[in-house]
N, C-alpha and C positions, 0 to 999 in steps of 0.2 A: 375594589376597582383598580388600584394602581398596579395588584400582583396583575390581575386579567391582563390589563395593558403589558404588562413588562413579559407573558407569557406569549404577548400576540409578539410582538417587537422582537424578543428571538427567534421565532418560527420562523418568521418573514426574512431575518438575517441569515437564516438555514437556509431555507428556501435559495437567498442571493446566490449563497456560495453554491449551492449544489449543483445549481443552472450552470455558473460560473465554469464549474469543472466539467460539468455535462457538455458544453459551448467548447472549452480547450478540447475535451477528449475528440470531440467530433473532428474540430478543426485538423488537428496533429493526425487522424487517420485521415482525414482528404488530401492530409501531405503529400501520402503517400502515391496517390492516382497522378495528381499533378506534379509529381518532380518524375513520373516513369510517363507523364508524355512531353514533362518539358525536356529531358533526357533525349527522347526520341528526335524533338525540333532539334536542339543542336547540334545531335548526331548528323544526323542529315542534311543540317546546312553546310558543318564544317566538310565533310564527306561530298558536297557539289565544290564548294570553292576549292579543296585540296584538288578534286579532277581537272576541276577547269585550268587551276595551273597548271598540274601535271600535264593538262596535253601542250601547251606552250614551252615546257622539258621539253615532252619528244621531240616536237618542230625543231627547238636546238639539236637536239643530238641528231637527228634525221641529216638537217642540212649539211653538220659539221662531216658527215659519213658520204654525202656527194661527192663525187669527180669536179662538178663546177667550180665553188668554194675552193677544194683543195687546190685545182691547177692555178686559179686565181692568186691563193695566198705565194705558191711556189714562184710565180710572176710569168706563167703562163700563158693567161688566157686574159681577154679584156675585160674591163671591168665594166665596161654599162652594158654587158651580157650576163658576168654574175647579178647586174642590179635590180636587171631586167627580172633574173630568177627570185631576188627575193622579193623584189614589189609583188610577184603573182603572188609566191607562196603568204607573204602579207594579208593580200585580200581575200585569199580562200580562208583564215585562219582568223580573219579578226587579229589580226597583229597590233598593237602601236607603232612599234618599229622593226626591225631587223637591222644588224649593222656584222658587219664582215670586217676583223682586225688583225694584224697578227701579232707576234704575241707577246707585244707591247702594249698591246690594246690601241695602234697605229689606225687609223680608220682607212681600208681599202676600198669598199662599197658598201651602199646602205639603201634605206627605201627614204623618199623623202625629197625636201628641197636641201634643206641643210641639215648639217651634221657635226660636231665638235672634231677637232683632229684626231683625240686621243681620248679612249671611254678610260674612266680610272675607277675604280667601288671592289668592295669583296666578293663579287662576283668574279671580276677579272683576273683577280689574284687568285680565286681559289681554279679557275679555268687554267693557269699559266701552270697550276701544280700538277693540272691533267685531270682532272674532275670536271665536275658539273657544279657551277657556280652558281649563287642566287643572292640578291637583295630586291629591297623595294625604298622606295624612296618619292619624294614630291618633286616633279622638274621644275626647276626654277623661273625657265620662259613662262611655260604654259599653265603652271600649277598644278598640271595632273599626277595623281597618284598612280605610280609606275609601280608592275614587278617584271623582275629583269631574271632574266637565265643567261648563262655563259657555259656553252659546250666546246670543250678542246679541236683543235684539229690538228694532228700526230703527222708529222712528216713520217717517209718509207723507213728511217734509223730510226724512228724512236719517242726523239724530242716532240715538244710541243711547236707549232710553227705557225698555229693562228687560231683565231676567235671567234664562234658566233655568236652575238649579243640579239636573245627575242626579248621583247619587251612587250608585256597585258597592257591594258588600261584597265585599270580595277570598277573606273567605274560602269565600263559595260558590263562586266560581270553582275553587278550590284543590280543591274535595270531586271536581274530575273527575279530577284525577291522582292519587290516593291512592296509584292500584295501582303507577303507572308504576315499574321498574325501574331508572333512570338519576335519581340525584340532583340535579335541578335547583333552583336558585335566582335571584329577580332581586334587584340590589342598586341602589338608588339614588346620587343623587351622593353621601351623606355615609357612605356605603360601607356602611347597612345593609341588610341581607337583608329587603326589605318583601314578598316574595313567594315561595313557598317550594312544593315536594310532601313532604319531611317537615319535620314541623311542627318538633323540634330545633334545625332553622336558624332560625326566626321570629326578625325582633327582634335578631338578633346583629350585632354592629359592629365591624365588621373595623378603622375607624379610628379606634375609643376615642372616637364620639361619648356626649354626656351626658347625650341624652335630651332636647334643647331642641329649638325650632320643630315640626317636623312629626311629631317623636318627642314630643312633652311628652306624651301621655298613655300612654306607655308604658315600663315596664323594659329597658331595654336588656339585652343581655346579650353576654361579649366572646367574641368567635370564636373557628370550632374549631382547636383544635391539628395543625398540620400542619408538617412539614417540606419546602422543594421541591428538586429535582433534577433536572437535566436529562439526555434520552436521545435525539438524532435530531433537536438543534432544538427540544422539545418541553417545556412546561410539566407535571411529573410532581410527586406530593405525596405524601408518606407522613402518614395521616391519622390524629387521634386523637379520631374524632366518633362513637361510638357504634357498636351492633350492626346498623345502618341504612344506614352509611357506607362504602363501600369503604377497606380500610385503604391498599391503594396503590390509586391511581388518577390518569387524565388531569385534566387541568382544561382545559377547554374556554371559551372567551370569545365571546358577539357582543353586539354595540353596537344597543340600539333604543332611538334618539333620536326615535318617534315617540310614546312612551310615558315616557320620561324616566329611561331604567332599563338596566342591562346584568346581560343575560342568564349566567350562570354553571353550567357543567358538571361532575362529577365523575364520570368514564367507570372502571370498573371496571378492572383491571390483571392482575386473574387468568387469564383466557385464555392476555394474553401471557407472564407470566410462566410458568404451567405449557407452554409451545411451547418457551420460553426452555430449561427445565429440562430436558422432554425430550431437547430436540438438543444439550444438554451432555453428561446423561447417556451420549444414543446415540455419541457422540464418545468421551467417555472409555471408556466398553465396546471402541469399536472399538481404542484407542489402548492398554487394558489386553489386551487379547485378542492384539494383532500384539507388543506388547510379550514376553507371556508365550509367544508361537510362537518371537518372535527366539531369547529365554533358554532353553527349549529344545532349540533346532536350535545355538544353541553350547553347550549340554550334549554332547548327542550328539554333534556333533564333535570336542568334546574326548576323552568316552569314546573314541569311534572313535578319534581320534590314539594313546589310549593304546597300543588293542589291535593296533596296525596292523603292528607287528613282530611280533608273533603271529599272525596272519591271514594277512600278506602272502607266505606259502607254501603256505596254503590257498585261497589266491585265483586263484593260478598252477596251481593243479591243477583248479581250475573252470573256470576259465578254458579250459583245454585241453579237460576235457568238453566242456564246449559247444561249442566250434568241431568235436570232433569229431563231436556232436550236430547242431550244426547245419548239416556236410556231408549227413550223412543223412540229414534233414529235404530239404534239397536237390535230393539223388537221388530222395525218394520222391515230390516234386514236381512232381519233372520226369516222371516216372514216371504222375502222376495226371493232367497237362495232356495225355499223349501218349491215357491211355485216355480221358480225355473228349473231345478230336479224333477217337478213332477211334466213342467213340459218337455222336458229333453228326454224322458220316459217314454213320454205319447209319443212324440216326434219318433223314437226309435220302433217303439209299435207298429206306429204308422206306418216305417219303409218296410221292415219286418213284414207287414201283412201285402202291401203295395208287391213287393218279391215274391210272397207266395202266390198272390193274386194274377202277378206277370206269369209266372212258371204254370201257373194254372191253365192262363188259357194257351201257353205252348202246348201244355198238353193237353187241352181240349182239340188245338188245332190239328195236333198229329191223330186223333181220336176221330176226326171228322176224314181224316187221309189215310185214314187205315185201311179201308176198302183199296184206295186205287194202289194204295203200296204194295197191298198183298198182289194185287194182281203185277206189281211191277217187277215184283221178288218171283211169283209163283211162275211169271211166262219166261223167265231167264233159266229155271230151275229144268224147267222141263224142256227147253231146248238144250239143255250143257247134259240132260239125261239123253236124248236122243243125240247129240254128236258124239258122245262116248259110245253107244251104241253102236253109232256106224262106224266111227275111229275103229274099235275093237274088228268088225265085220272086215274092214278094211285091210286091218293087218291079218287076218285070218286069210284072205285071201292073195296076201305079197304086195300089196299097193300102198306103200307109206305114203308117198306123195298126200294121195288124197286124203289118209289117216293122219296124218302134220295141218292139214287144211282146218282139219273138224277139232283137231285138238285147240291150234290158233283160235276158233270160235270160241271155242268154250273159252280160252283167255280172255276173249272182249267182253263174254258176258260176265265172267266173276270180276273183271274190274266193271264196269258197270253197277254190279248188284255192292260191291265195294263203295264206289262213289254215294249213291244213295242212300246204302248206311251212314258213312260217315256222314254229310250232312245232316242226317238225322238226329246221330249221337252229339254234333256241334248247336243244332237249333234246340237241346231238349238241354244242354245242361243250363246252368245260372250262371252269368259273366257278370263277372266283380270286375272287369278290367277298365279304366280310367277312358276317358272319352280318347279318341284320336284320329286315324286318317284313314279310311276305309271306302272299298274302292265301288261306288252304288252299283253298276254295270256287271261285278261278280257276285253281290247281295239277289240282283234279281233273278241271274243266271240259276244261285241256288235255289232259288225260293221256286221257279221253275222247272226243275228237278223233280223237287216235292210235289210237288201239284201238278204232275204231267199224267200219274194215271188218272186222278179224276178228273181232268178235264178232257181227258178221251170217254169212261164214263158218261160224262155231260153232254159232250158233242159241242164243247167248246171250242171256237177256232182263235188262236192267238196272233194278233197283229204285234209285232215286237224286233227291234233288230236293236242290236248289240250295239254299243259304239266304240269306236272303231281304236280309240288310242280311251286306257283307263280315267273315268270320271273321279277323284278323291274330293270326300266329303268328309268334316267332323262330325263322329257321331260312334257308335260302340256295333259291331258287326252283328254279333248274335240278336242285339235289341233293336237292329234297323233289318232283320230279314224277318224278324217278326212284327215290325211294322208292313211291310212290304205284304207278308202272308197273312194277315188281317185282311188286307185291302184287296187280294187277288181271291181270297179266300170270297168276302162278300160279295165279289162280281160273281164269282161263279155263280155262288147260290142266286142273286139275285137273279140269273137269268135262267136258272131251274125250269125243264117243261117248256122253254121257246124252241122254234123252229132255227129258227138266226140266231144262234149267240155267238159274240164273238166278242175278246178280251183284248182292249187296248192297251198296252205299257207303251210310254217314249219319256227318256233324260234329256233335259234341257241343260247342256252348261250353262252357266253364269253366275251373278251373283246377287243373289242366290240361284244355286241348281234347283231345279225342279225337275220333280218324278211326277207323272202324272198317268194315272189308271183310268178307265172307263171301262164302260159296261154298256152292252144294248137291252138294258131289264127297262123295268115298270119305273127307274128314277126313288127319288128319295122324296117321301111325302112331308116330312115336317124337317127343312133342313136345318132349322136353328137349334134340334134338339138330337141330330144324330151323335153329338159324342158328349151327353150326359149318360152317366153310368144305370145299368139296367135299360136304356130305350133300346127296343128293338123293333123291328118292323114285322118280325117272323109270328108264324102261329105261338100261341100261349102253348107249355108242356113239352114246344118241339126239342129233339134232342142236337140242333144247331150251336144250343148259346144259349148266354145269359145277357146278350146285350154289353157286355165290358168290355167287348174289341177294338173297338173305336175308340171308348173313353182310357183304355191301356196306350193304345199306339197316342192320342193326342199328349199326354204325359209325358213318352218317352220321346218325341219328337220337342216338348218344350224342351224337355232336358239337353236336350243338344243345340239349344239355340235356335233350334227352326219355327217352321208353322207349318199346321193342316189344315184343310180346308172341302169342304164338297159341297157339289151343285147341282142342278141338274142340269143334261145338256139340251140345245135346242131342238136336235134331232130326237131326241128322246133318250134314255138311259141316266146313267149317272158319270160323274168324273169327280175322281178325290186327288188334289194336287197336295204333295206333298215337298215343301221348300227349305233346304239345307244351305248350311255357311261352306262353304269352298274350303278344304283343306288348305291350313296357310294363314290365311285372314283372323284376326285379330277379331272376339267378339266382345261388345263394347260389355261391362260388367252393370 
């Protein structure tokens, strides 16, 4: 029992540490998202506040490059006209001040009520050298946080001969970041916070300055409480600044030595941390879970080991079942593999005999059209003999013209006797070819062909018009024009010996298309049994059939997804509707 325990008690201390690293590893790659957007946030802030100063530069350098300013400093021109100039430019620009000095830093004009006589800072001095000067600083009246610019103005020889002092108020600039979500701050060289988006920071002095030089008009205050730590190379801080402040977080640095200041970040931590936590947690779950399957599975083997001298005589008697189960199983196998060979035999018979049985009555139906063929072959034959005839007589006597006439004849009819072969040789072979999209309107066209001499024979009149743009139907060509000639086939006969006969075809698009045939005969006496194999209506012995026309075409029409059908009509005859899936359409299996 003690080793059990002392085996669970390491696992579970595997387990701690694996999460542990699993929890750091996650962490240290979320680093990496959050310090390339906290990157992005300071970039961007420090990148607005350097512009925003930047344009209170050019204001200096603009005004110092006037005529006003200049004639003013040379003693020119009046001064509450230069004043007048910089109060506008002032209030266009969000100014604090403007002041006009020369280049002593002697105060000539300014914006304002009052003004000190004489500006003095490193600004001034580095303006007297002929540069562009700059500091920032707290005013002592009012307490605001000033940055100041000092642009030269170069008398015509050369020297420098006066000053223009702009001045920001830093903290308009600050009212644009109020909202921002990432803590930023800039600290100057003496390490305080002179630029801030929560106000918290203002004024805080990271290096215990006392509030002298550029601080003197203001309270200092000493910096937030933080702890650092590092994770990934990274400068990380546990912070103790308020409900404003991320409590962990990045700290992020960039250096803008064009403003005199660095830039400072405090990137939130929580993201990573909760990724960190997850993939601990999800670690120890998985480490708790295979832990608790292991301690299981040697549970049960243990019980198992107990029972296994008790068992291991019932296991020899199942044992033995089954084997003798599983000979029988065997037998009856081998048993089912012989009767599904011998079905898949019959099955093959079965099409086997179904094809010759199809092919059969193609050729009984050419066998029934042999009379009007020969007369459709024999009356072509013997007009192409008689225009040669005349052709010949023609030329004999110098008249091409009309021998070109009789020979063109004889072209229409050997295509002619052309077409009706070939449909012939197309309806009489066996098509193996897969179902597809074939066009009903030229099925009937052929099928009409064939059966054009005997329904002149019959004295059948055909009611039928073509339509107009192609019908496609699923279905296989040669086995849907031998549906079709079944069914034109049985009208004719059926109306054998009448005075009126006359043969309806019409295609209905839709979906389904229907083909529908009628006939003006005697109707169908038993309709429920027209397409059982052998029923016929015809005399017994006749040489029409065997009665499988019907039961062929209803076959080959399931095979294609359709239905057959016939009725009688109410005027009398019969109608067999024949209903196809629309090429295209999807038939459900």
């Amino acid at each position: 029992m003690t080793r059990r325990w002392l085996v669970i008690l390491l696992y579970l201390a595997a387990a701690a540490l694996i999460s542990v690293a699993a929890g750091w590893g996650a962490f240290v790659s979320a680093l990496d998202e959050v310090e390339r957007r906290g990157q992005s946030d300071l970039r961007l802030t420090s990148q607005r506040l350097t512009t925003q100063l930047q344009s209170y530069a050019e204001l200096a350098v603009a005004l110092a490059d006037r005529p006003e300013p200049q004639a003013q400093v040379a003693g020119r021109g009046p001064s509450d006209w230069v004043s007048s100039l910089l109060v506008r430019h002032a209030d266009m620009t969000g100014s604090a001040a403007i002041f006009l000095t020369d280049e002593d830093g002697r105060m000539l004009a300014f914006t304002g009520e009052t003004a000190p006589a004489q500006l003095t800072g490193p600004e001034i001095v580095r303006a007297r050298q002929g540069a562009l000067g700059s500091s920032h600083r707290v005013a002592e009246e009012s307490g605001r946080r000033l940055y100041s610019f000092a642009a030269p103005i170069f008398a015509p020889d050369g020297p420098v001969m006066g000053i223009v002092v702009v001045q920001a108020d830093l903290r308009l600039i600050e009212l644009d970041w109020a909202g921002d979500p990432v803590p930023v701050f800039f600290t100057d060289s003496d390490g305080v916070v002179f630029v801030a988006n929560r106000t918290e920071l203002l004024m805080m002095s990271r290096d215990g300055a006392a509030g002298e030089g550029v601080h003197a008009g203001a309270a200092l205050k000493p910096f937030i409480g933080y702890r650092p730590w590092q994770a990934g190379g990274r400068d990380l801080w546990w912070v103790d600044g308020g409900p404003y402040i991320p409590r962990a977080a990045l700290h992020l640095v960039q250096e803008l030595p064009v403003i005199g200041m660095r830039g400072e970040a405090l990137i939130s931590l929580a993201p990573a941390l909760r990724l960190g936590a997850l993939a601990a947690a999800a670690v120890a779950a998985l480490c708790l879970g295979f832990g608790a399957f292991l301690f299981l599975l040697s549970e049960r083997r243990r019980a198992l080991a107990e029972r296994l001298g008790v068992e291991a005589r019932a296991n020899a008697v199942l044992e033995a079942r089954v084997e003798k189960r599983t000979e029988a199983l065997q037998a009856a196998n081998l048993r089912l593999k012989a009767e599904v060979h011998e079905r898949k035999e019959a099955e093959a018979a079965l099409r086997r005999a179904q094809a010759e049985l199809v092919q059969a009555g193609k050729l009984s139906a050419l066998g029934q059209m042999s009379a009007g063929l020969s007369h459709e072959l024999n009356q072509p034959l013997m007009a192409i003999r008689s225009f040669a005839e005349n052709a010949e007589s023609f030329l004999d006597r110098g008249s091409p013209e009309k021998a070109a006439q009789n020979l063109g004849r004889i072209g229409d009819l050997a295509r002619r006797m052309g077409r009706i072969i070939r449909n012939l040789r197309a309806f009489a072979r066996q098509e193996s070819e897969p179902i597809g999209r074939v066009d009903l309107g030229a099925v009937v066209e052929t099928v009409l062909e064939l059966v054009e001499g005997r329904m002149v024979q019959a004295g059948v009149a055909l009611d039928w018009a073509a339509p107009e743009a192609p019908v496609m139907v699923r279905g296989g060509e040669v086995r849907l024009q031998q549906v079709v000639l079944n069914l034109v086939s049985n009208g004719i006969d059926a109306m054998a010996g009448r005075e009126e006969a006359e043969l309806g075809i019409a295609i209905e698009p839709g979906a389904p298309v229907r083909l529908r045939v009628r006939d003006s005969g005697a109707g169908i006496a038993e309709p429920d049994k027209i397409f059982d194999p052998f029923y016929s209506t015809k005399e017994v012995g006749a040489s029409e059939g065997m009665g499988l026309g019907l039961s062929i075409s209803y076959g080959l029409v399931q095979s294609f997804g359709g239905n057959i059908r016939g009725e009688n009509r109410p005027g009398g005859g019969a109608e067999f509707t024949v209903e196809l899936q629309p090429a295209g359409l999807e038939v459900a299996a």
